[in-house]
N, CA, C and O of each residue as an XYZ file, in Angstrom:
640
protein
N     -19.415    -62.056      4.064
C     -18.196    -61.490      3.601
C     -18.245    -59.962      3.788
O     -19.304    -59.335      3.769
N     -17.145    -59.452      3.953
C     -17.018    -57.744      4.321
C     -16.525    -57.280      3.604
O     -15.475    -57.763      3.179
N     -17.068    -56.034      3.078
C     -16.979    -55.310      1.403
C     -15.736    -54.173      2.214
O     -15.961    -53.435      3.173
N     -14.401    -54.347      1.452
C     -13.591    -53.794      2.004
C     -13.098    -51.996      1.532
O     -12.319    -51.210      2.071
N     -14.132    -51.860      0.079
C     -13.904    -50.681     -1.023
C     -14.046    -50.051     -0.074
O     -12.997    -49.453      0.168
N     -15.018    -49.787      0.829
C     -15.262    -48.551      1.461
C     -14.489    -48.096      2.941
O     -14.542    -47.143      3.718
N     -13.917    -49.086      2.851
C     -13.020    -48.757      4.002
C     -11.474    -47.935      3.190
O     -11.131    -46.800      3.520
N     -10.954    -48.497      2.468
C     -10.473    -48.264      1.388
C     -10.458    -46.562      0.816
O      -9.831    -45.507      0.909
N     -11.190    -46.956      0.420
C     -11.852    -45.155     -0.064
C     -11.816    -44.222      1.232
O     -11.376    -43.087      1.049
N     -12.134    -44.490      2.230
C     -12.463    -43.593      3.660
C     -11.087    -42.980      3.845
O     -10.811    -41.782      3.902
N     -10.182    -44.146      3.937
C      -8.131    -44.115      4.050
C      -8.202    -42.912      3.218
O      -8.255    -41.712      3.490
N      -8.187    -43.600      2.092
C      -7.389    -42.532      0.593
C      -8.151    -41.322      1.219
O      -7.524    -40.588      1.983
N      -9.429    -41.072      0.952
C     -10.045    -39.487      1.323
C      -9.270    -38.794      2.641
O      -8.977    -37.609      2.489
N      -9.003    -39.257      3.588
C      -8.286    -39.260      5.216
C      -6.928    -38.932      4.966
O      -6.429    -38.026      5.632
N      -5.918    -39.816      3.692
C      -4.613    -39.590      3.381
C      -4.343    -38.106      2.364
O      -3.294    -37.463      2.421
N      -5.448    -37.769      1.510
C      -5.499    -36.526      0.820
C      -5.761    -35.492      1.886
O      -5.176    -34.414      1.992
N      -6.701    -35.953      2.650
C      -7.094    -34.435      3.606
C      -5.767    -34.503      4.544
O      -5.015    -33.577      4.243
N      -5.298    -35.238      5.489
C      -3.716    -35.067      5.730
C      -2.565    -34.553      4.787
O      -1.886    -33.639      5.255
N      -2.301    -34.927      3.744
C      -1.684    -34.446      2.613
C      -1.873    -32.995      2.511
O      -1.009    -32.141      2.709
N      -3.198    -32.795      2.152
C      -3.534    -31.430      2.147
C      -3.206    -30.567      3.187
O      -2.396    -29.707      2.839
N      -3.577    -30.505      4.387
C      -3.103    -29.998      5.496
C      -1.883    -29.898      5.726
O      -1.435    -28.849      6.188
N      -1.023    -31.050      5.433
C       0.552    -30.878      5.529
C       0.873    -30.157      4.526
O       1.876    -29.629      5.007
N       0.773    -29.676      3.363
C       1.337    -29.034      2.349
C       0.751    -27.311      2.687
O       1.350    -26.310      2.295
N      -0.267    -27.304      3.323
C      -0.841    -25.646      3.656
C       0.354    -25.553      4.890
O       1.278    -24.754      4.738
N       0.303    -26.195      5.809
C       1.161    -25.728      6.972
C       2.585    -25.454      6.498
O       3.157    -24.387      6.717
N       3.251    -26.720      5.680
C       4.345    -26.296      5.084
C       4.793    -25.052      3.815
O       5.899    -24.664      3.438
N       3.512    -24.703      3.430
C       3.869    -23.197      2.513
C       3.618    -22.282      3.624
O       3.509    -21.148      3.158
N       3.523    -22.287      4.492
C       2.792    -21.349      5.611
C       4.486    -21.187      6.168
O       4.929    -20.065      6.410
N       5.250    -22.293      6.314
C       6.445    -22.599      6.719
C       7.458    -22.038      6.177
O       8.447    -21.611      6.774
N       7.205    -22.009      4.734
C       8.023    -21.327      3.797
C       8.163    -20.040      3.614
O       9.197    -19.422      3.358
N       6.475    -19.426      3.831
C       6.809    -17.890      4.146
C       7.512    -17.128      5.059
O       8.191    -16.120      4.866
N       7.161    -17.999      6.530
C       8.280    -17.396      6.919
C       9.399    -17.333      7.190
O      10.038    -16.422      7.715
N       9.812    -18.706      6.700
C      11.213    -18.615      6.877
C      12.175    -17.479      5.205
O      13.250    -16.885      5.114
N      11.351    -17.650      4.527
C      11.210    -16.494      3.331
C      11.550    -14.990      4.138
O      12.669    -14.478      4.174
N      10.621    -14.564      4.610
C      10.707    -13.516      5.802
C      11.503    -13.367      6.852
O      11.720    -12.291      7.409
N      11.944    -14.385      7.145
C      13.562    -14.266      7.624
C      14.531    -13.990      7.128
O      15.218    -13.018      7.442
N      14.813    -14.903      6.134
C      16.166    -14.990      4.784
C      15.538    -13.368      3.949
O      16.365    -13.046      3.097
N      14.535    -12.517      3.998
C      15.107    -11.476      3.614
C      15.337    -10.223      4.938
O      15.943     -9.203      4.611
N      14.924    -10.332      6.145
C      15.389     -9.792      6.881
C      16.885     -9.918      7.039
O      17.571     -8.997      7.484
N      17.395    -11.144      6.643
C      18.926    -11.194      7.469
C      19.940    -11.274      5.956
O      21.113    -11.602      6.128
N      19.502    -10.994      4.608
C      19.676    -10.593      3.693
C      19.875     -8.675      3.767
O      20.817     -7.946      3.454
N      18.742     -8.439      4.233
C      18.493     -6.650      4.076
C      20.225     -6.233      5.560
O      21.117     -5.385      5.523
N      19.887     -7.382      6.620
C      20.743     -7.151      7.584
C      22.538     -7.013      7.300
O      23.373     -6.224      7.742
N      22.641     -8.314      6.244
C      23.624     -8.933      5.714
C      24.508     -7.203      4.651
O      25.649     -6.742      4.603
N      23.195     -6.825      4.028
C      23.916     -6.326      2.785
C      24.048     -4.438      4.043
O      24.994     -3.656      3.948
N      23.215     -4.304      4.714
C      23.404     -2.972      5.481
C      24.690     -3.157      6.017
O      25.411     -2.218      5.682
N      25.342     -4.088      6.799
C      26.378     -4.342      7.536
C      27.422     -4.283      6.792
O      28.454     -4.676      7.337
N      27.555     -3.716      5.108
C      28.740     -3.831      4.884
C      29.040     -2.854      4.405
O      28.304     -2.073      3.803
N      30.947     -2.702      4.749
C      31.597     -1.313      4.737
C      30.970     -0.357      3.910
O      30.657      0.746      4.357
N      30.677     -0.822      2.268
C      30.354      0.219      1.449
C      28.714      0.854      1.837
O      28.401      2.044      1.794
N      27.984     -0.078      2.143
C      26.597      0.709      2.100
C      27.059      1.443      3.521
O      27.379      2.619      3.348
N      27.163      0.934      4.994
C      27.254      1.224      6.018
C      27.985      3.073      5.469
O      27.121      3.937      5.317
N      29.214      3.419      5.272
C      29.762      4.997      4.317
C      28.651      5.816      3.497
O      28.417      7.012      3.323
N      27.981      4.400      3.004
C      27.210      5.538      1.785
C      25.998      5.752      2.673
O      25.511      6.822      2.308
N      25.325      5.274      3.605
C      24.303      5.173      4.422
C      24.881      6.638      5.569
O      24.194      7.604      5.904
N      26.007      6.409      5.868
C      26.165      7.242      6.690
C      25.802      8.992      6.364
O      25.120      9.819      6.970
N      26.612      9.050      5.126
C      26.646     10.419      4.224
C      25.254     10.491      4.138
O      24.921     11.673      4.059
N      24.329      9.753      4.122
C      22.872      9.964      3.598
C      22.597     10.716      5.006
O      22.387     11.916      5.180
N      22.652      9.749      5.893
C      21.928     10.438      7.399
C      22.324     11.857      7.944
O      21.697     12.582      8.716
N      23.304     12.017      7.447
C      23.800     13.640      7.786
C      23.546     14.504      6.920
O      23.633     15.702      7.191
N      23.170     14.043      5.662
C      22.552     15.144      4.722
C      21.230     16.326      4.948
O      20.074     15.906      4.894
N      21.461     17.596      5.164
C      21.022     18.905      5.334
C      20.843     19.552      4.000
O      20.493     20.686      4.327
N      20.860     19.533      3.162
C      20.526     20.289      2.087
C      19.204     19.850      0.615
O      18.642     18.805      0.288
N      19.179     21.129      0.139
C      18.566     20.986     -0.828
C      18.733     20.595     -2.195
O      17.990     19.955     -2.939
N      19.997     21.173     -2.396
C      21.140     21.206     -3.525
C      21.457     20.229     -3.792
O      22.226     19.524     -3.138
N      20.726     19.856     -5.227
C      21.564     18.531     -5.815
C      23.053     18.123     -6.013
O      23.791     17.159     -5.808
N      23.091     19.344     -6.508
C      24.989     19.395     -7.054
C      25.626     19.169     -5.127
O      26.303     18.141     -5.118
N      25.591     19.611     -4.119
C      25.884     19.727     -2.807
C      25.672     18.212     -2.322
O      26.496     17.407     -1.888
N      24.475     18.111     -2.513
C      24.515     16.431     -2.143
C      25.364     15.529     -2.705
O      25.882     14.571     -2.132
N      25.516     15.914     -4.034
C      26.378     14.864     -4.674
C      28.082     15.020     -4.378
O      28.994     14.206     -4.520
N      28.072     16.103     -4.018
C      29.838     16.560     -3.320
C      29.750     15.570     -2.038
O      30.467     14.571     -1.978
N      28.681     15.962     -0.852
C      28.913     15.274      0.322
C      28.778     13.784      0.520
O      29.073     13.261      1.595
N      28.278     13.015     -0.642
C      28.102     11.786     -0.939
C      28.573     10.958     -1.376
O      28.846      9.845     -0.926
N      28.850     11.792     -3.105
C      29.579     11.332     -3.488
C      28.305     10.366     -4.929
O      27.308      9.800     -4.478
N      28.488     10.344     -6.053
C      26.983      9.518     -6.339
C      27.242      8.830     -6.666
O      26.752      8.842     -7.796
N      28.078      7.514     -6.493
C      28.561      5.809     -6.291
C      27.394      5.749     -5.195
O      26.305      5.189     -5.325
N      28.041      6.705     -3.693
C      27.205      6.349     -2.390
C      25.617      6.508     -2.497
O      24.840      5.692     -2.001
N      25.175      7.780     -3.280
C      23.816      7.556     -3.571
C      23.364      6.429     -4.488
O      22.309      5.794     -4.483
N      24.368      6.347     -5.229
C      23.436      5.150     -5.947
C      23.599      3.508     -5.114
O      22.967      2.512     -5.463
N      24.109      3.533     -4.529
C      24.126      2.751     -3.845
C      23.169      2.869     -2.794
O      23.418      1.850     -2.149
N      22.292      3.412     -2.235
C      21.710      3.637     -1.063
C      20.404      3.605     -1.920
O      19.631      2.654     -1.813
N      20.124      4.790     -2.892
C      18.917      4.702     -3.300
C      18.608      3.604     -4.168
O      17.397      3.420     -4.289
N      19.557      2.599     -4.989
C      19.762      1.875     -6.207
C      18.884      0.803     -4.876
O      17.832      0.170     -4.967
N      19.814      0.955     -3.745
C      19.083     -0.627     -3.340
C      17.758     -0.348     -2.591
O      16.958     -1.278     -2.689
N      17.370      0.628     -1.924
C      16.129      0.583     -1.390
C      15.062      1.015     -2.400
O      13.922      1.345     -2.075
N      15.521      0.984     -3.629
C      14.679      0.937     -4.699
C      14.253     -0.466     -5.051
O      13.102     -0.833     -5.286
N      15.418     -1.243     -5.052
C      15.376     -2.612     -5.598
C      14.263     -3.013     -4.211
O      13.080     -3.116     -4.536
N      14.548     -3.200     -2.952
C      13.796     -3.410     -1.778
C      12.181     -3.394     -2.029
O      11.330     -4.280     -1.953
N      12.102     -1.462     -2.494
C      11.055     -1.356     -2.571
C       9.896     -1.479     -3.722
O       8.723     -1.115     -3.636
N      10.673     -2.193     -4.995
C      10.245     -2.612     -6.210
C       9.362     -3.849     -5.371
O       8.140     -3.730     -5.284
N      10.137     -5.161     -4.700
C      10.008     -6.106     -4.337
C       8.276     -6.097     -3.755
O       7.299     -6.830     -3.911
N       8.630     -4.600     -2.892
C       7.495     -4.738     -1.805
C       6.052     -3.987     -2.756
O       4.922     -4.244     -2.341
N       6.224     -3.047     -4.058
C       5.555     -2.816     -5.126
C       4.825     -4.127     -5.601
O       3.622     -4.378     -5.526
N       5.649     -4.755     -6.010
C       5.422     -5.976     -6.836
C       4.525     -7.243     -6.355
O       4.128     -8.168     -7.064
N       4.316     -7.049     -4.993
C       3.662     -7.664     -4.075
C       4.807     -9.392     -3.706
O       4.503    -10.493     -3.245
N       5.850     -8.917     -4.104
C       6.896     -9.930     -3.578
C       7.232    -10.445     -2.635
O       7.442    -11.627     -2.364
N       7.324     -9.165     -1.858
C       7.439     -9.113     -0.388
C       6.041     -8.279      0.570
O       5.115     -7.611      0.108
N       6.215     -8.484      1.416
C       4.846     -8.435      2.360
C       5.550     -6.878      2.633
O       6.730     -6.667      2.911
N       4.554     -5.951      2.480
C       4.641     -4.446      2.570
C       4.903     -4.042      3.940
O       5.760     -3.219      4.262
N       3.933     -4.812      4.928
C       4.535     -4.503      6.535
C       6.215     -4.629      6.793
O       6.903     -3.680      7.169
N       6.727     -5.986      6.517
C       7.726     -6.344      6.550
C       8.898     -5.251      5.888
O       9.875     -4.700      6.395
N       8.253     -5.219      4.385
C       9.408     -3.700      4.088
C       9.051     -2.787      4.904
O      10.041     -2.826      5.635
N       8.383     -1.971      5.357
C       8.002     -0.592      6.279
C       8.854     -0.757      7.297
O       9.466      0.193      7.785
N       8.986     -2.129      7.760
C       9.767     -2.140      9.222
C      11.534     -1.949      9.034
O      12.372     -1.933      9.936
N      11.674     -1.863      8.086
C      13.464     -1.983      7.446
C      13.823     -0.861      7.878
O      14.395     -0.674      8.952
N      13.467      0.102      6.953
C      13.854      1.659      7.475
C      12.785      2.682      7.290
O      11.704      2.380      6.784
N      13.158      4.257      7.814
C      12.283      5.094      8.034
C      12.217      5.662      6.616
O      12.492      6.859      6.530
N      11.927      5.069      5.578
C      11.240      5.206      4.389
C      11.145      6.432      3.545
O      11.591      6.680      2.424
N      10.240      7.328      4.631
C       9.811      8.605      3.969
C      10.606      9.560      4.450
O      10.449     10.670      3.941
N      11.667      9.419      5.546
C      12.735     10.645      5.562
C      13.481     10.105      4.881
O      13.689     10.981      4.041
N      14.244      9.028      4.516
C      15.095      8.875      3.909
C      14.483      9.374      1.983
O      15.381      9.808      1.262
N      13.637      9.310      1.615
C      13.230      9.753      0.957
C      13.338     11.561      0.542
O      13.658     12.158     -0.486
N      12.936     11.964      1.783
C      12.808     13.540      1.412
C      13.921     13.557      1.542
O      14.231     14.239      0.566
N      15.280     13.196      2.272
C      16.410     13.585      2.130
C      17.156     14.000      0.787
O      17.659     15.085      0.497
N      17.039     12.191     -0.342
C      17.332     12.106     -1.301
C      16.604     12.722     -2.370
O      17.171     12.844     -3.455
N      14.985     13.280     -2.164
C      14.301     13.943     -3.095
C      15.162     14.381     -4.573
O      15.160     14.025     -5.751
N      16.236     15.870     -3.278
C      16.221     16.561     -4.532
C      16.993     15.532     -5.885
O      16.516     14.952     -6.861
N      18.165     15.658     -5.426
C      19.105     14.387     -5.888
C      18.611     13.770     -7.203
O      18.990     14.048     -8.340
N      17.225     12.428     -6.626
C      16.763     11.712     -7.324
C      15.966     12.523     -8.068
O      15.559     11.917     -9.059
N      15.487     13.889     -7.986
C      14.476     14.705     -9.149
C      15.362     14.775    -10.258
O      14.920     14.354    -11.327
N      16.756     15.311    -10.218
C      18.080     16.185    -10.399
C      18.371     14.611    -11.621
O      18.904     14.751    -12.722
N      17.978     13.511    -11.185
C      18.891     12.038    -11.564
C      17.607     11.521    -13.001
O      17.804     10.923    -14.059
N      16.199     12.152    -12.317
C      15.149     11.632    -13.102
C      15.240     12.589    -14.230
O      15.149     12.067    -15.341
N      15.413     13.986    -14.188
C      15.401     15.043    -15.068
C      16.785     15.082    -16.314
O      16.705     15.519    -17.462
N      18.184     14.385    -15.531
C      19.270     14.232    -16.285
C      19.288     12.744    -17.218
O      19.823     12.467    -18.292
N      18.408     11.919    -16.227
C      18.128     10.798    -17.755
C      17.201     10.758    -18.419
O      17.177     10.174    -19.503
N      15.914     11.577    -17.739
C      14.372     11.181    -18.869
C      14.398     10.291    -18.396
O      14.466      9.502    -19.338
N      14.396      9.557    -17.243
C      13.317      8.253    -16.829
C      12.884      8.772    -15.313
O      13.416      8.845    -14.206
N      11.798      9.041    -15.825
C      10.833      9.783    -14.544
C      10.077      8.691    -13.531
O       9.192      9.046    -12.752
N      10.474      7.530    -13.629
C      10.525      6.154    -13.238
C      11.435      5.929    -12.364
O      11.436      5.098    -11.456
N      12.365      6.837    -12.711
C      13.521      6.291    -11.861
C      13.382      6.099    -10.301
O      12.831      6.979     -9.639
N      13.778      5.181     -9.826
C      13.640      5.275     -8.176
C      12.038      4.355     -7.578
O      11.844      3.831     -6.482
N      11.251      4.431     -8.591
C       9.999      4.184     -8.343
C       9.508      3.233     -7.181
O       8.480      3.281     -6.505
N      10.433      2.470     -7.169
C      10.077      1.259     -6.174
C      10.285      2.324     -4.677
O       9.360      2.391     -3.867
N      11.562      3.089     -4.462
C      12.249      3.558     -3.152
C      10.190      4.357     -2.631
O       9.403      4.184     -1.699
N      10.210      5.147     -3.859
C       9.079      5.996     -3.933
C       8.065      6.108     -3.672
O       7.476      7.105     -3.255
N       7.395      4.235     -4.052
C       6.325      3.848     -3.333
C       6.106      3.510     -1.974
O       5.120      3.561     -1.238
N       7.731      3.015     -1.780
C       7.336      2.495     -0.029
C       7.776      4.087      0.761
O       7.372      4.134      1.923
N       8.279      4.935      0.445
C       8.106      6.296      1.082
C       6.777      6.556      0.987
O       6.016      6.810      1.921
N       6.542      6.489     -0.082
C       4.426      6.804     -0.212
C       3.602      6.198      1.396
O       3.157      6.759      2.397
N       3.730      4.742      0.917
C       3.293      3.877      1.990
C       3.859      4.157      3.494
O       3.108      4.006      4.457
N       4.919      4.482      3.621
C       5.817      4.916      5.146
C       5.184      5.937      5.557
O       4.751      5.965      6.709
N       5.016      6.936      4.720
C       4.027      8.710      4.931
C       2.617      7.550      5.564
O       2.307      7.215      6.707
N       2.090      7.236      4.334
C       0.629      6.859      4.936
C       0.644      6.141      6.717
O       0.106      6.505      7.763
N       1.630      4.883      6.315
C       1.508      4.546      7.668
C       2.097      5.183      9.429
O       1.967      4.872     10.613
N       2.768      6.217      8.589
C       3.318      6.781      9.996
C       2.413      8.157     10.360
O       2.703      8.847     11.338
N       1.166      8.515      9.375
C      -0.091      9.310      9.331
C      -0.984      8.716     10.167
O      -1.365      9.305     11.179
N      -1.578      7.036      9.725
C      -2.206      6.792     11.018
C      -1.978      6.596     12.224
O      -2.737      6.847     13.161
N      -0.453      5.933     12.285
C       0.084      6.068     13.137
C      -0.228      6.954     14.341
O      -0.656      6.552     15.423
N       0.023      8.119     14.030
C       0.253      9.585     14.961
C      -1.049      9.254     15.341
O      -1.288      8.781     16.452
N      -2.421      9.592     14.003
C      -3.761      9.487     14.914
C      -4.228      8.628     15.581
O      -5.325      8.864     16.087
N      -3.614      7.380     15.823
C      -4.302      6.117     16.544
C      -3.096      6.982     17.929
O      -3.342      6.715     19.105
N      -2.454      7.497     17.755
C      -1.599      7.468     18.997
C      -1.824      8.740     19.564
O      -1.277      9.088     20.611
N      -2.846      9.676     18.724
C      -3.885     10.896     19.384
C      -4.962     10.367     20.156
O      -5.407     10.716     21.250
N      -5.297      9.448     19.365
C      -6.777      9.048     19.789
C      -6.549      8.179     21.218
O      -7.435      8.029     22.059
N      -5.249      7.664     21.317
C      -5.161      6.910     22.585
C      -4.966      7.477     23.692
O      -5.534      7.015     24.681
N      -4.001      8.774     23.831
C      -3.280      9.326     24.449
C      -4.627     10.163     25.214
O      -4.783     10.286     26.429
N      -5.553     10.701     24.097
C      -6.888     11.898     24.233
C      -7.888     10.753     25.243
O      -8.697     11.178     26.068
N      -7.729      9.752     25.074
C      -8.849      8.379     25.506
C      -8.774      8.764     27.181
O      -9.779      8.943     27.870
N      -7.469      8.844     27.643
C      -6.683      8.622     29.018
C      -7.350      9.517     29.615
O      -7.124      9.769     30.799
């Protein structure tokens, strides 16, 4: 007679390790389609009339002057610009979102020094020296990465 437990048992162990494997590939699946749906989210909410105005006023901004910025802007449009690449960059703080992925959205740390004074002017008129924090860190991170940047692109250029 043929003892069938162990054939049995071999399956089940064979059906968990398949199981297993299908459930890693499929969270693997999920990230990125995650990483899509917020690329075409970040795409979705840039493309519309109001940020596209308040985005614009940002990119032409030349000054230092808080009170000046807020004439040429308008501060609905800043808060709208900085309100959301704050929220963005809370996400990418929080380890929510994958930090490469935010860096690649926008140029981070000019848009940053642009709004500096502004947001000092915004932190000093409410007492929350917090304010902005998320926009703040991924400008942090944008400086750092567009620092090595340059030197990997010294070191290549000097190689030649």
């Amino acid at each position: 007679m043929v003892d069938i437990l162990p054939y049995l048992e071999g399956l089940a162990y064979v059906g968990f390790i398949a199981g297993a494997i299908f459930a890693v590939w499929e969270l693997r699946t999920m990230s990125r389609d995650r990483q899509t749906e917020f690329i075409l989210r970040v795409n979705e909410f840039w493309s519309t009339k109001d940020f596209q105005d308040a985005y614009a006023k940002v990119q032409q901004l030349n000054s230092q002057d808080p009170k000046e910025i807020e004439e040429i802007c308008t501060r609905q449009s800043l808060n709208i610009v900085a309100g959301y690449l704050d929220g963005v960059g809370d996400l990418a703080r929080r380890k929510l979102l994958k930090k490469d992925l935010v860096l690649d959205v926008a140029a981070w740390d000019i848009l940053w020094n642009r709004l500096l004074p502004w947001i000092d002017s915004e932190r000093n008129r409410s007492g929350n020296v917090l304010a902005f924090y998320g926009f703040e860190y991924v400008a942090d991170e944008s400086r750092k990465w567009r620092v090595a940047w340059e030197q990997s692109q010294r070191t290549t250029s000097g190689a030649r």
